[in-house]
N, C-alpha and C positions, 0 to 999 in steps of 0.2 A: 656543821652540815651545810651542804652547796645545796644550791637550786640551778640546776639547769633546764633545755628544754630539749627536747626528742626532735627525731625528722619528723613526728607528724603534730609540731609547734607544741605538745603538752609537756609541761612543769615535770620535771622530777628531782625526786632527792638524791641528791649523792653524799650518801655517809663517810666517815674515816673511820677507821680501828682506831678502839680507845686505847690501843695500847702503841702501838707506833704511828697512827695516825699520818696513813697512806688511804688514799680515797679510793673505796671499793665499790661493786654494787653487790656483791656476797657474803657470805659466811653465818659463825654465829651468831644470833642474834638475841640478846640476853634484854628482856624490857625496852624494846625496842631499841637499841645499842648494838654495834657488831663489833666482831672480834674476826679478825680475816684468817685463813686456812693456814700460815705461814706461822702465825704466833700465837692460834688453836696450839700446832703441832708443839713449837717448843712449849708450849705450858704443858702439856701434855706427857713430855720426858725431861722437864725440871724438878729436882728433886723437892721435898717439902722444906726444909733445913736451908735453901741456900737465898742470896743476894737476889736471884732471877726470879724464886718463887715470891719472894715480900715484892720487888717491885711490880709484878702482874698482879700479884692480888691489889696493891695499893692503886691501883689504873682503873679495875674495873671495881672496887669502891668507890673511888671517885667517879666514877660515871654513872656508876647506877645511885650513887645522892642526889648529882644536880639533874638527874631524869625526874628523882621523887621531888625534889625543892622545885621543879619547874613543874610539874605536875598537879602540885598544891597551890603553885601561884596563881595556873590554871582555872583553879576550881575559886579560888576565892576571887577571882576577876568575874566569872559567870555567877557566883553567889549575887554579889551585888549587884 
């Protein structure tokens, strides 16, 4: 995730798709993670059976882990 700042000097996030990891500022957004419009679409007419379907699903498990391992670290940093 980038941090840039706007014309009117505030901070923002610029995300990538976890899955080709081109930086967007839309699309789906699954736990706070996006998936861009582009490869929504091909996951959407890849069949279940193929090479295209295990590597999209393998991307967006991996991203929704380190959202929850980052999310835990989170909470046990404010614990203490």
């Amino acid at each position: 995730m980038l941090i840039t700042k706007s014309a009117e000097g505030r901070l923002m996030r610029k995300q990538k798709c976890i899955i080709c990891r081109k930086e967007l500022n839309s699309g789906i957004i699954i736990n706070g993670r996006v998936i861009c419009k582009a490869c929504e679409k091909r996951l959407l007419s890849v069949g279940l059976n193929t090479d295209f379907y295990d590597f999209y699903r393998d991307c967006i498990k991996k991203a929704m882990v380190q959202t929850i391992l980052n999310e835990r670290t989170e909470v046990q940093k404010n614990y203490k």
